[in-house]
TINUTOR-138783 format. One line per field, with one value per atom (N, C-alpha, C): atom name; x, y, z. Coordinates in nm, 4 decimals. Example, Ala and Ser with C-alpha at 12.3 -4.5 7.8 and 13.67 -1.06 7.14 Angstrom:
<nodes>
atom	(N|CA|C|N|CA|C)
px	(1.3190|1.2300|1.3200|1.2850|1.3670|1.2900)
py	(-0.5690|-0.4500|-0.3300|-0.2250|-0.1060|0.0030)
pz	(0.7800|0.7800|0.7800|0.7080|0.7140|0.7870)
</nodes>
This chain:
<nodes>
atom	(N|CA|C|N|CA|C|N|CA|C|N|CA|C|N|CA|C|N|CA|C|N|CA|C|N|CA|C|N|CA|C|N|CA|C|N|CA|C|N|CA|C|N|CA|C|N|CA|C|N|CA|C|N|CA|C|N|CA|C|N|CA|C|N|CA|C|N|CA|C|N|CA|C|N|CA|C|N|CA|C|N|CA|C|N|CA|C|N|CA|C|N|CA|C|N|CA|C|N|CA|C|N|CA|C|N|CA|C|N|CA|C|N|CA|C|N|CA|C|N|CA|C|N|CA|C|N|CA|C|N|CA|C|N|CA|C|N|CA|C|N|CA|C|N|CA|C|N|CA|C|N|CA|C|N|CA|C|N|CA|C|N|CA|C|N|CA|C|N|CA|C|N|CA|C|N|CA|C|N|CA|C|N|CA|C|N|CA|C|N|CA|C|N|CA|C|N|CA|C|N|CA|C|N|CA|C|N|CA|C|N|CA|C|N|CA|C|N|CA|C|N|CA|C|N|CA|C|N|CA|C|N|CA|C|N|CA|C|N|CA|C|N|CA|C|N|CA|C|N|CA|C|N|CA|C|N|CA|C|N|CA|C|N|CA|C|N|CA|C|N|CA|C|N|CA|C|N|CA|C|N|CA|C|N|CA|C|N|CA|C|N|CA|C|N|CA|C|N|CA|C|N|CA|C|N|CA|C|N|CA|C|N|CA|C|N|CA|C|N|CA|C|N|CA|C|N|CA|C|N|CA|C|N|CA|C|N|CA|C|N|CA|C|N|CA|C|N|CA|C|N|CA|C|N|CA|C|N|CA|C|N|CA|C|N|CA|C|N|CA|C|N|CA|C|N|CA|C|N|CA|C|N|CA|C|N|CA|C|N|CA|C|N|CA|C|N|CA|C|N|CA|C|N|CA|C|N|CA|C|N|CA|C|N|CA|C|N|CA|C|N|CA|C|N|CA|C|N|CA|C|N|CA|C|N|CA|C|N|CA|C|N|CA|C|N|CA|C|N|CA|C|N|CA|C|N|CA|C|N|CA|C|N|CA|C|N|CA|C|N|CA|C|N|CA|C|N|CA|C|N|CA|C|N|CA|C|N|CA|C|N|CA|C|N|CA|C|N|CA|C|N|CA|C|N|CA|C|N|CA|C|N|CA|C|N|CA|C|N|CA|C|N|CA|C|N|CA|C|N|CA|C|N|CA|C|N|CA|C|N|CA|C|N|CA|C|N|CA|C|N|CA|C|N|CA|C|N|CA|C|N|CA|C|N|CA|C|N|CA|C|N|CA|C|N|CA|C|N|CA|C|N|CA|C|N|CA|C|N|CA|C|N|CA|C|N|CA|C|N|CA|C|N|CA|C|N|CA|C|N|CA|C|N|CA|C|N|CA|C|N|CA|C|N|CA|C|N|CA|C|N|CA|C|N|CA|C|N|CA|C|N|CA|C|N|CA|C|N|CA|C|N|CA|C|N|CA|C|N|CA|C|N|CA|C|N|CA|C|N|CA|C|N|CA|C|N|CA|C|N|CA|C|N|CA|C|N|CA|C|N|CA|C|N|CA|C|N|CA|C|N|CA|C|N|CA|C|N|CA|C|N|CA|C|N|CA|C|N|CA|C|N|CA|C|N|CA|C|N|CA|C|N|CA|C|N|CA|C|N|CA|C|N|CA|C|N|CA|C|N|CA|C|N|CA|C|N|CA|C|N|CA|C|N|CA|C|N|CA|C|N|CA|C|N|CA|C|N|CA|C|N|CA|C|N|CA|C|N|CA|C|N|CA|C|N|CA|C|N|CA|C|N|CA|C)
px	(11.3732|11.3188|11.4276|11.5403|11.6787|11.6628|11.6221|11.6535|11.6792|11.7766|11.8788|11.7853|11.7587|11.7134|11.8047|11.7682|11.8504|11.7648|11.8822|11.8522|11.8730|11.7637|11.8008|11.8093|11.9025|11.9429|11.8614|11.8396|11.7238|11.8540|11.8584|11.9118|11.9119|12.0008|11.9859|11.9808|11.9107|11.9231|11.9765|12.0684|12.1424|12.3387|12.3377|12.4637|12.5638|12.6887|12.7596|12.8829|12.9420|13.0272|13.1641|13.1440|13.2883|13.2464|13.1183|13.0852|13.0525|13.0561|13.0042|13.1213|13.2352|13.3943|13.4763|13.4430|13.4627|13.4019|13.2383|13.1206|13.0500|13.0414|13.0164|12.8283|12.7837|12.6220|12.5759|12.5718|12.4409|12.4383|12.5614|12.5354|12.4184|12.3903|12.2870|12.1773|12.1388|12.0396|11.9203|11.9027|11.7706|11.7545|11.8408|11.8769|11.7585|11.7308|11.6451|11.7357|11.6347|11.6555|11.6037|11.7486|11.6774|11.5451|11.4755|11.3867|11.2561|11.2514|11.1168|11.0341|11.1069|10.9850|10.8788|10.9180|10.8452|10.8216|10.8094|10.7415|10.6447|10.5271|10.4152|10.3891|10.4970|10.5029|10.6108|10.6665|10.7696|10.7114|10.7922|10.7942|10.8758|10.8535|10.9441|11.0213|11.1206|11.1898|11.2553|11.2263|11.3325|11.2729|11.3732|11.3543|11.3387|11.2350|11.1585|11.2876|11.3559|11.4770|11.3858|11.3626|11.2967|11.3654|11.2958|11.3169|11.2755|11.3747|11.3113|11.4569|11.3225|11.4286|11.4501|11.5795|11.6568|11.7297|11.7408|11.8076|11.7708|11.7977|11.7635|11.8798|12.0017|12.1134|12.1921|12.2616|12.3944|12.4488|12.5609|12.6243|12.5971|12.6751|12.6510|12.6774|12.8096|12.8180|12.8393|12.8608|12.8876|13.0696|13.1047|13.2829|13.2645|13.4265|13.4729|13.4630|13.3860|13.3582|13.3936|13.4214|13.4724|13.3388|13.3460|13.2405|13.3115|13.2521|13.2613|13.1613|13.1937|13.0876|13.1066|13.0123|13.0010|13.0879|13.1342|13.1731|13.3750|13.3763|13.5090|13.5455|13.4828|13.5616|13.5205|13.6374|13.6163|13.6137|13.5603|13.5633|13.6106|13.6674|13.7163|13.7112|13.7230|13.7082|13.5769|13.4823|13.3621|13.3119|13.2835|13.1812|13.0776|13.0375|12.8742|12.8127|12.7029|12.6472|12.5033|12.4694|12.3795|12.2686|12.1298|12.0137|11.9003|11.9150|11.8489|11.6920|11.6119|11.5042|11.4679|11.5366|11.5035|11.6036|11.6952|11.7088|11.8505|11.9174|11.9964|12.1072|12.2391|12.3217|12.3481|12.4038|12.4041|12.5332|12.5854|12.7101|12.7195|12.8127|12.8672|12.9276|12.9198|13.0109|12.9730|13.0661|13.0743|12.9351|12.9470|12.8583|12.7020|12.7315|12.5285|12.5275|12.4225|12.3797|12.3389|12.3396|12.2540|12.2555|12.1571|12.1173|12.2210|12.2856|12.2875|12.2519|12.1334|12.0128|12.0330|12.1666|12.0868|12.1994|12.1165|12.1870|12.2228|12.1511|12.2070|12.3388|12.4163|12.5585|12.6624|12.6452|12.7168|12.7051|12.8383|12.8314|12.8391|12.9389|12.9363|12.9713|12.9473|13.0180|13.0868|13.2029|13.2684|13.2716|13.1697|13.2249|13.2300|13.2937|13.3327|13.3478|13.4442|13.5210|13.4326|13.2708|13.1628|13.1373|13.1007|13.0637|12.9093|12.8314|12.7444|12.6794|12.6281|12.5813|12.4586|12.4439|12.3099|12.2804|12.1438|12.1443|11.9745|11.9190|11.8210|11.8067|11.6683|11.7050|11.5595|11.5410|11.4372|11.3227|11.2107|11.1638|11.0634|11.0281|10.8684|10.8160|10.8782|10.7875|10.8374|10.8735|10.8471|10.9843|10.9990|11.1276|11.1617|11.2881|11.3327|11.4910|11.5001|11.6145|11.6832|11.7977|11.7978|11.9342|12.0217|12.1677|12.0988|12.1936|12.2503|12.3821|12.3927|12.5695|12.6147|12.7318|12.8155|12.8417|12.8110|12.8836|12.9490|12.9480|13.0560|13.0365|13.1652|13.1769|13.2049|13.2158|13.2587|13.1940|13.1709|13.1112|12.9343|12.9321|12.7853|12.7615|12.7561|12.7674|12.6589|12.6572|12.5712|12.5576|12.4444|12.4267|12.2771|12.3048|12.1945|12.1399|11.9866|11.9350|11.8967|11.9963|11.9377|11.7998|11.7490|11.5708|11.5744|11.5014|11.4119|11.2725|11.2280|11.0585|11.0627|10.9824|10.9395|10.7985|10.7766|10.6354|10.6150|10.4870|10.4406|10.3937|10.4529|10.4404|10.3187|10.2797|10.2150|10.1285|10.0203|9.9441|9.9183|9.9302|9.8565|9.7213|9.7135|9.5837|9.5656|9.4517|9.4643|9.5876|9.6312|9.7694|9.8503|9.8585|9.9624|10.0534|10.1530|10.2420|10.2515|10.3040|10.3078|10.4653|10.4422|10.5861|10.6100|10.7173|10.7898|10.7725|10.8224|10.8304|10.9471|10.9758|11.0829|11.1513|11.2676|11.3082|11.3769|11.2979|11.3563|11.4199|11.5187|11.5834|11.4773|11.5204|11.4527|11.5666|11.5244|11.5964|11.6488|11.7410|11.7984|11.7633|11.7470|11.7003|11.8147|11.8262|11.9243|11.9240|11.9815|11.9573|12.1069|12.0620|12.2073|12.1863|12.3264|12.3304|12.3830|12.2456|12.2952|12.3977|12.4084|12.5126|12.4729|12.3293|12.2620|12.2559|12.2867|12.2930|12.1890|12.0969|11.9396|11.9883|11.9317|11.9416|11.8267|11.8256|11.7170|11.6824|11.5962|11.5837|11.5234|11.5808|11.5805|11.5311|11.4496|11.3738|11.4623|11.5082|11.6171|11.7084|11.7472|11.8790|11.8607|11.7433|11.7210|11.6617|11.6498|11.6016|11.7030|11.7969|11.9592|11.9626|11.9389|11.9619|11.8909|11.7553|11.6690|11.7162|11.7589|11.8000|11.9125|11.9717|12.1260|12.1000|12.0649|12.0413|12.1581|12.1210|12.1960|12.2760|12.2782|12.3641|12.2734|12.1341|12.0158|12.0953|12.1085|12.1335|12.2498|12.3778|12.5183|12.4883|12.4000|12.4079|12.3365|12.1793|12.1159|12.2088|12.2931|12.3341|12.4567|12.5292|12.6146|12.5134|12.4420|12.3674|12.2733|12.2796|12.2258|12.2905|12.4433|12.5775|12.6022|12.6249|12.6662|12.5709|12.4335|12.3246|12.3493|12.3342|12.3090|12.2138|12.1519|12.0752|12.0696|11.9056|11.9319|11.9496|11.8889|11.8904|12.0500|12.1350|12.2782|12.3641|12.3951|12.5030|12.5689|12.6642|12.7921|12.7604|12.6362|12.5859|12.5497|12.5294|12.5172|12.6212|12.7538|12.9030|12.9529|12.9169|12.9992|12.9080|12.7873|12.7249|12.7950|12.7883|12.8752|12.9895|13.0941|13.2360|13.2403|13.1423|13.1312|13.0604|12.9883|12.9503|13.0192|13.1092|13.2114|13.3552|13.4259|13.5420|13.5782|13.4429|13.4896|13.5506)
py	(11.5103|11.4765|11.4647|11.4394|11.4478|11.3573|11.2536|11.1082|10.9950|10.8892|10.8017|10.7104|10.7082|10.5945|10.4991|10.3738|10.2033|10.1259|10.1137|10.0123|9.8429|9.7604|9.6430|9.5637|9.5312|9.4785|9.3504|9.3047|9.1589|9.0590|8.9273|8.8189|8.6906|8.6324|8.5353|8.3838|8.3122|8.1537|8.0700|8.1026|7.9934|7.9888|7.8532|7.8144|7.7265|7.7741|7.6723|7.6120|7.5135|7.4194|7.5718|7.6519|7.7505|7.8579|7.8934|7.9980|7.9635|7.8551|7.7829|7.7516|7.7440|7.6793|7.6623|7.8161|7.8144|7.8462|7.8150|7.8023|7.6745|7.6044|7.4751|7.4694|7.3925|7.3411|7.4115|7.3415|7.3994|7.5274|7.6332|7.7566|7.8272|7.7616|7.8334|7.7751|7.6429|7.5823|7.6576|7.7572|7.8330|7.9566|7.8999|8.0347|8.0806|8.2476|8.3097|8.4218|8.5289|8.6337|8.7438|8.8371|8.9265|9.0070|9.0346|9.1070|9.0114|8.8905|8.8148|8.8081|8.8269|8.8710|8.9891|9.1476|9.2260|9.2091|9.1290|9.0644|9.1383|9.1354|9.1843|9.3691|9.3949|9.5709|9.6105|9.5674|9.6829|9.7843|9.8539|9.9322|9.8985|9.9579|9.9067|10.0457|10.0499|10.1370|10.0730|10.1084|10.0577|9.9295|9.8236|9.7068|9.6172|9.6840|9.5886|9.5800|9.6874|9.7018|9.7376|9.6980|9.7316|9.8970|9.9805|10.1012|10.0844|10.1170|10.1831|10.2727|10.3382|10.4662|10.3590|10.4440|10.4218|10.2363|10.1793|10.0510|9.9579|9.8594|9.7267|9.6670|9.7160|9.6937|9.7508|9.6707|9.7634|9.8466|9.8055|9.8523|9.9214|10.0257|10.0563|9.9814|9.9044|9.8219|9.6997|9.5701|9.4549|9.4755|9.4143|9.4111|9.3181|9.2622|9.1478|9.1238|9.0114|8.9262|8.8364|8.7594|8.6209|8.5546|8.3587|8.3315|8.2223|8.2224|8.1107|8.0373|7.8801|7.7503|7.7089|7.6818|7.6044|7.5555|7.4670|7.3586|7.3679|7.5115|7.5596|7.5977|7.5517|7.6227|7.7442|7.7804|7.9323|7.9724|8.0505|8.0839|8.2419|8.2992|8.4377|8.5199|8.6422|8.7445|8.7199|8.6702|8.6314|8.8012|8.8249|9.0138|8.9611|9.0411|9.0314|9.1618|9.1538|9.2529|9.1757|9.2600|9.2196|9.2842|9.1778|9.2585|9.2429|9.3572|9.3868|9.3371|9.4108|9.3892|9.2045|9.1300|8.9944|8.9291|8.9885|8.9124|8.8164|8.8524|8.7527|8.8002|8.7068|8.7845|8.6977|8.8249|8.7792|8.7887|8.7134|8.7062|8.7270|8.8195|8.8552|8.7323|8.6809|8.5840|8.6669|8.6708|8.7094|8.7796|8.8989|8.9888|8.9767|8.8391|8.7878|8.7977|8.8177|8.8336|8.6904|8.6138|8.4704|8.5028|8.4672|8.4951|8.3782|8.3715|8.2496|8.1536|8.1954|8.1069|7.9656|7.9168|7.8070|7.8636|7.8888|8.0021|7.9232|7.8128|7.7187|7.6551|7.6815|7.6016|7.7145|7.8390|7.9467|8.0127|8.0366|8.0833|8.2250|8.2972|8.3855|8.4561|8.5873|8.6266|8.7762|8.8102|8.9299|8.9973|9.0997|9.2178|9.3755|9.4234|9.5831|9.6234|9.4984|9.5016|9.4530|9.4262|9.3635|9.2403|9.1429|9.0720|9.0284|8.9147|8.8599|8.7459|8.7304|8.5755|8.5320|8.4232|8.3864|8.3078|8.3115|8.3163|8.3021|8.2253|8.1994|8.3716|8.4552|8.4970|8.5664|8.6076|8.6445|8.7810|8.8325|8.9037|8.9643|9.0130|9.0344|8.8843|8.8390|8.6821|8.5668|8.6304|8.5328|8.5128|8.3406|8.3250|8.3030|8.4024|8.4687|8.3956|8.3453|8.2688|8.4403|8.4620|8.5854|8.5844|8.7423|8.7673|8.9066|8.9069|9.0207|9.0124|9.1538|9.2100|9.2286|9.1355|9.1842|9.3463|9.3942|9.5296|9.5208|9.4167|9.4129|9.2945|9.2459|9.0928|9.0433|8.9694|8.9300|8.8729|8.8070|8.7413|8.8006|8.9109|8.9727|9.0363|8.9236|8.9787|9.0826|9.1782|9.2770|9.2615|9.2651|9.2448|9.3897|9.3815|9.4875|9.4373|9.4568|9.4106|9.5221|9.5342|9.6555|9.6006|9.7265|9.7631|9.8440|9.8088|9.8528|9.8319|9.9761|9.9319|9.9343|9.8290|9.8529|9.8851|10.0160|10.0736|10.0614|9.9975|9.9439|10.1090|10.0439|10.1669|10.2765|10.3751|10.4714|10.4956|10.4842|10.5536|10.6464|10.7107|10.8281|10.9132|10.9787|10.9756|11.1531|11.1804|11.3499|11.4182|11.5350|11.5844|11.5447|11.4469|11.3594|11.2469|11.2933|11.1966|11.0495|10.9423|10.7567|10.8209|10.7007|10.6719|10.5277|10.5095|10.3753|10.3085|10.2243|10.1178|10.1671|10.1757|10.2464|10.1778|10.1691|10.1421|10.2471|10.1879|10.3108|10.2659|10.3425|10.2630|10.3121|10.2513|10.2388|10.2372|10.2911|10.2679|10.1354|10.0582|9.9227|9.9023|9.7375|9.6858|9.5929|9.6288|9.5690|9.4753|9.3825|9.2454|9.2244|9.1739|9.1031|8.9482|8.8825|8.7392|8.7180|8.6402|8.6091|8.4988|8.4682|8.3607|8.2062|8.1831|8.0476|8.0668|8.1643|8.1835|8.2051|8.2286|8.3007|8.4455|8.5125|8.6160|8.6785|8.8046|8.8664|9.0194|9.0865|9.1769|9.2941|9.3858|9.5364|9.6563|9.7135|9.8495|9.9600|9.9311|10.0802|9.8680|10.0491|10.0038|9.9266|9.9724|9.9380|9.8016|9.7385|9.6435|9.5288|9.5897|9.5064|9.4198|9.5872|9.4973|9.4282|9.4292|9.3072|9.2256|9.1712|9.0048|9.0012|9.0683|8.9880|8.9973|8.8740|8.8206|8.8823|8.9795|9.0012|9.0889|9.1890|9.3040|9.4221|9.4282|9.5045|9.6430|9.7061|9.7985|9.8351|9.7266|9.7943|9.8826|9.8065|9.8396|9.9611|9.9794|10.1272|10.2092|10.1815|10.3180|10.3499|10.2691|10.3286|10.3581|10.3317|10.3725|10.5261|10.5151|10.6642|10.7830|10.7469|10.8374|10.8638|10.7988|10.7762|10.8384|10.8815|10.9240|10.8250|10.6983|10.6425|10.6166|10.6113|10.5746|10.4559|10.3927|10.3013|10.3355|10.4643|10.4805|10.5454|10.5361|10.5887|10.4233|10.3974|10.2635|10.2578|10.4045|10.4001|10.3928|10.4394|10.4008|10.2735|10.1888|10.0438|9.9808|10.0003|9.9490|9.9789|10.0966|10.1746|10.0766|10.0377|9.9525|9.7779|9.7715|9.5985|9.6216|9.6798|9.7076|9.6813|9.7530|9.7817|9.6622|9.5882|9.4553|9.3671|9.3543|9.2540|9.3171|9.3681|9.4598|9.3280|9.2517|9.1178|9.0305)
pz	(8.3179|8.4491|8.5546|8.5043|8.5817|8.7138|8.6291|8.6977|8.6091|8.6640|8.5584|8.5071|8.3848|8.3236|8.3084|8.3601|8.3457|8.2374|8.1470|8.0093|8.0629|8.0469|8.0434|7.9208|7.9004|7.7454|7.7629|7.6166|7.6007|7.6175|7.7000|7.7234|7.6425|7.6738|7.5731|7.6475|7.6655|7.7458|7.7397|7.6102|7.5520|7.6628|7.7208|7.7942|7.6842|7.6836|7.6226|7.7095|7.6923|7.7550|7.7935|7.6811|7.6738|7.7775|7.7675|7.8251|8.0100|8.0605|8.1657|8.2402|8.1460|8.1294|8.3426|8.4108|8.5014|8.6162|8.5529|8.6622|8.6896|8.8000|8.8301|8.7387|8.7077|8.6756|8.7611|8.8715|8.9647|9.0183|8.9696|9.0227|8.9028|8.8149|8.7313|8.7014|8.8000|8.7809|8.7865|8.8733|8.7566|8.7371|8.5566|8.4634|8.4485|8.4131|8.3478|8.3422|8.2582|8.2223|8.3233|8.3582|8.4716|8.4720|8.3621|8.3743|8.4006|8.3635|8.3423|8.4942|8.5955|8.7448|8.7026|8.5527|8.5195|8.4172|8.4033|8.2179|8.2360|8.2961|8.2936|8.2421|8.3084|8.3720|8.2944|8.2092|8.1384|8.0134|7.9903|7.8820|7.8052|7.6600|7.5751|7.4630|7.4552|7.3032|7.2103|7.1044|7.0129|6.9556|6.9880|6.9610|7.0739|7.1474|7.2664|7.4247|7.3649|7.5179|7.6509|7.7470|7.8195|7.9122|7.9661|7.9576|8.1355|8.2544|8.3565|8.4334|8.5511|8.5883|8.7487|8.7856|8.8620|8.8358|8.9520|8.8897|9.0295|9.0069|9.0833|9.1882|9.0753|9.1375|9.2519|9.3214|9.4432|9.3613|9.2778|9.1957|9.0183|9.0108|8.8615|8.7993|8.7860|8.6566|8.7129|8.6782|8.6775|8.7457|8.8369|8.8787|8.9199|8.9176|8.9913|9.1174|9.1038|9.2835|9.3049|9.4174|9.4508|9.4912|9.5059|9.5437|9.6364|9.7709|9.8532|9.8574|9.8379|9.8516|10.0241|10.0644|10.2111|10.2102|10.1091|10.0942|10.0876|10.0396|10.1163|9.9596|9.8477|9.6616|9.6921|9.6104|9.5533|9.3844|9.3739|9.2359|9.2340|9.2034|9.1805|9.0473|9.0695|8.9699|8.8668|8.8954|8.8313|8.8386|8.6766|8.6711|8.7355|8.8672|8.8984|8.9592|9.0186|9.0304|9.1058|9.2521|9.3151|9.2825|9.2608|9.2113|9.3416|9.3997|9.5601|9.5100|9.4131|9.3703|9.4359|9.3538|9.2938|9.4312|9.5076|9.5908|9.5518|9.4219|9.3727|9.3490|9.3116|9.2597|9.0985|9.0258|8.8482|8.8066|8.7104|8.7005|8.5232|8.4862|8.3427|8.2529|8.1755|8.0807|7.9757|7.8959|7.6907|7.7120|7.8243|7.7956|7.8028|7.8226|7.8713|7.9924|8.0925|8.2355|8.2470|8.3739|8.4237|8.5912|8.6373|8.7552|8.8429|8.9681|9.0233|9.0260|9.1111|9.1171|9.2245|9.2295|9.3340|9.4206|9.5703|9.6537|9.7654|9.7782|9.9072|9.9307|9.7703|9.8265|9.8228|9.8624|9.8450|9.9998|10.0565|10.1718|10.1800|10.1244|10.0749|9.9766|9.8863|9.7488|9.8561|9.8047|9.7810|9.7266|9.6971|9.6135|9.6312|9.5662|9.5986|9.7799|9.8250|9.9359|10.0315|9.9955|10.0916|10.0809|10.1767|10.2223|10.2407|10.1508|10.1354|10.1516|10.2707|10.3081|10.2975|10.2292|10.1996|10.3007|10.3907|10.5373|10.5534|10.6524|10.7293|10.8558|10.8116|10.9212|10.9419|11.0891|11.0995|11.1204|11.0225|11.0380|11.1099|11.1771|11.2313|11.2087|11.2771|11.3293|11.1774|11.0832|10.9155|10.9265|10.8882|10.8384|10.7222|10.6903|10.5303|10.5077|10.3461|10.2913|10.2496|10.2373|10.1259|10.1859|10.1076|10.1136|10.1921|10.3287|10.4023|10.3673|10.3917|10.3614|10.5330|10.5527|10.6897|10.7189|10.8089|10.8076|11.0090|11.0583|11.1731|11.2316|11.2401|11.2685|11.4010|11.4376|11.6373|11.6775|11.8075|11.8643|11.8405|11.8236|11.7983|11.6414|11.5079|11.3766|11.3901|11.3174|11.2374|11.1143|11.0860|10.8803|10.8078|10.6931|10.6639|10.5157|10.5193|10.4357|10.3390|10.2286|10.1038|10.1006|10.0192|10.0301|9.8439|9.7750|9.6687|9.6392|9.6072|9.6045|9.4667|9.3936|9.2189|9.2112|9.1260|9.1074|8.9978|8.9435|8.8156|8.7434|8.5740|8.4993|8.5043|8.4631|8.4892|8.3371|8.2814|8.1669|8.1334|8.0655|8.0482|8.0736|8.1798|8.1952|8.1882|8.1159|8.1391|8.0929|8.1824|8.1502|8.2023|8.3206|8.3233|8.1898|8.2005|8.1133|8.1382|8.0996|8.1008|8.1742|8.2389|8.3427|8.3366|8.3134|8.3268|8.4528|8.4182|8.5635|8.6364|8.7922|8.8586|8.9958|9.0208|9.1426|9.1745|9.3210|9.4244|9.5458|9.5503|9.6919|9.8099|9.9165|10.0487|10.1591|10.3116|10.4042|10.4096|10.4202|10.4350|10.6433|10.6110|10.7461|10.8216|10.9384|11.0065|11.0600|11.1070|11.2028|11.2916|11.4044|11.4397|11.4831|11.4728|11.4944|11.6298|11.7307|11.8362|11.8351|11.9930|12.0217|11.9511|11.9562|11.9335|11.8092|11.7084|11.5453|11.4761|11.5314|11.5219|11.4575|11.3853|11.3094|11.2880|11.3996|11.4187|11.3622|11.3264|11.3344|11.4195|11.3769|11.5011|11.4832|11.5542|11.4836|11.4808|11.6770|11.7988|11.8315|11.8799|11.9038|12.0672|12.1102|12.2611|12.2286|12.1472|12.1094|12.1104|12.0897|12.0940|12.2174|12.3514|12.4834|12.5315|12.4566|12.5032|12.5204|12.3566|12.3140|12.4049|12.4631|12.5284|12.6430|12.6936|12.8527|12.9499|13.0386|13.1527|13.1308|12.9955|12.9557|12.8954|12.8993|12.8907|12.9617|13.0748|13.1060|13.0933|13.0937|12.9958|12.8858|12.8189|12.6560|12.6628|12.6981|12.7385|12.7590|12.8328|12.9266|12.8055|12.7729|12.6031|12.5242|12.4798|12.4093|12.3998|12.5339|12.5674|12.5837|12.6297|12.6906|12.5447|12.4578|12.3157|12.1722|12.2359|12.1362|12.0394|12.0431|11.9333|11.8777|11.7565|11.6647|11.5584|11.5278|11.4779|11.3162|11.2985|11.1490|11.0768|11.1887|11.1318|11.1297|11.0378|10.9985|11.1071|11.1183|11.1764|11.3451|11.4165|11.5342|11.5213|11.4804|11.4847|11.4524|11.3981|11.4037|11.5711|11.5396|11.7079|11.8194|11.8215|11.9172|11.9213|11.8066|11.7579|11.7728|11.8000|11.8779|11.9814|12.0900|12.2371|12.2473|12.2338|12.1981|12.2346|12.0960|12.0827|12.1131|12.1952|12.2718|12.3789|12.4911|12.5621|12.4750)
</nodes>
């Protein structure tokens, strides 16, 4: 079918004093096992390994990340790996996966040279807890919210074949952080000069001289420069 099947290995719940050794308690106060949000919807081979195509994750494998606490600790070189699906990030010990899980005393994690803040911010009217990734910083932050859709497995029906359960990436959603620290989101880019009182037609008119777009990354860096340049 020449698309990647992702193995999720079965987990184990069990924490020990050795294995915990240089992760505080409450960063795993609520352990589970990554797959149990699709308990319902998996497939199974073998010996009950759960079986789906594409993956959940930022990254292919588990690498070293740093973690910043509000509170100013750090923890470093921790294996992790962000799971966009579930919203979390999971961290490697002796080869077992454990979710974070308590996300409020973590300001941000580092990994594979990005920047991750777990953050209050707002959607089409709903206000959302979750990790945006920084992608331009200054007086006017920019952040982007990875996107995966999960589609429940498929039966056999007729001459159609059974299909696994699948993630699929999605366009990622943008936001920027005003001055008052409100964290909004943006469809266009003309939407930008709304929110900034009294610079609406600066920003249009770069924006227009400039062909920028909201669905190109690098036109929304190039806008958060000219932005933040005062």
């Amino acid at each position: 079918m020449g698309r990647k099947i992702f193995l999720l290995s079965m987990l184990t719940f069990c924490l020990t004093s050795t294995i915990l050794s240089q992760i505080r308690p409450e960063l795993v106060v609520d352990l589970r096992r990554l797959q149990i949000e699709f308990e319902q919807a998996k497939c199974t081979e073998g010996m009950g390994t759960p079986v789906y195509e594409g993956t959940p994750y930022l990254l292919d494998s588990f690498t070293t990340a740093n973690i910043i606490l509000k509170e100013g600790q750090g923890y470093q070189d921790i294996p992790m790996n962000y799971n966009i699906h579930n919203d979390d990030f999971e961290f490697m010990i002796d080869s077992v996966s454990y979710t974070l899980g308590n996300n409020d005393i973590v300001n941000y994690i580092n990994i594979d040279g990005r920047n991750f803040y777990y953050m209050s911010y707002t959607y089409n009217s709903a206000e959302i807890r979750g990790y945006l990734e920084l992608i331009a910083d200054g007086g006017f932050r920019f952040f982007k919210k990875h996107r995966v859709i999960y589609t429940e497995p498929q039966q056999t029906t007729g001459y159609k074949e059974a299909q696994p359960p699948e993630f699929s990436p999605r366009s990622p959603d943008y936001f920027i952080e005003l001055g008052d620290g409100s964290i909004l989101f943006f469809n266009k880019l003309d939407d930008i000069a709304d929110l900034v009182p009294g610079e609406s037609k600066r920003i249009k008119d770069y924006i227009k001289d400039k062909k920028l777009k909201a669905r190109r990354e690098e036109d929304i860096i190039e806008l958060a420069d000219f932005l933040n340049e005062k």
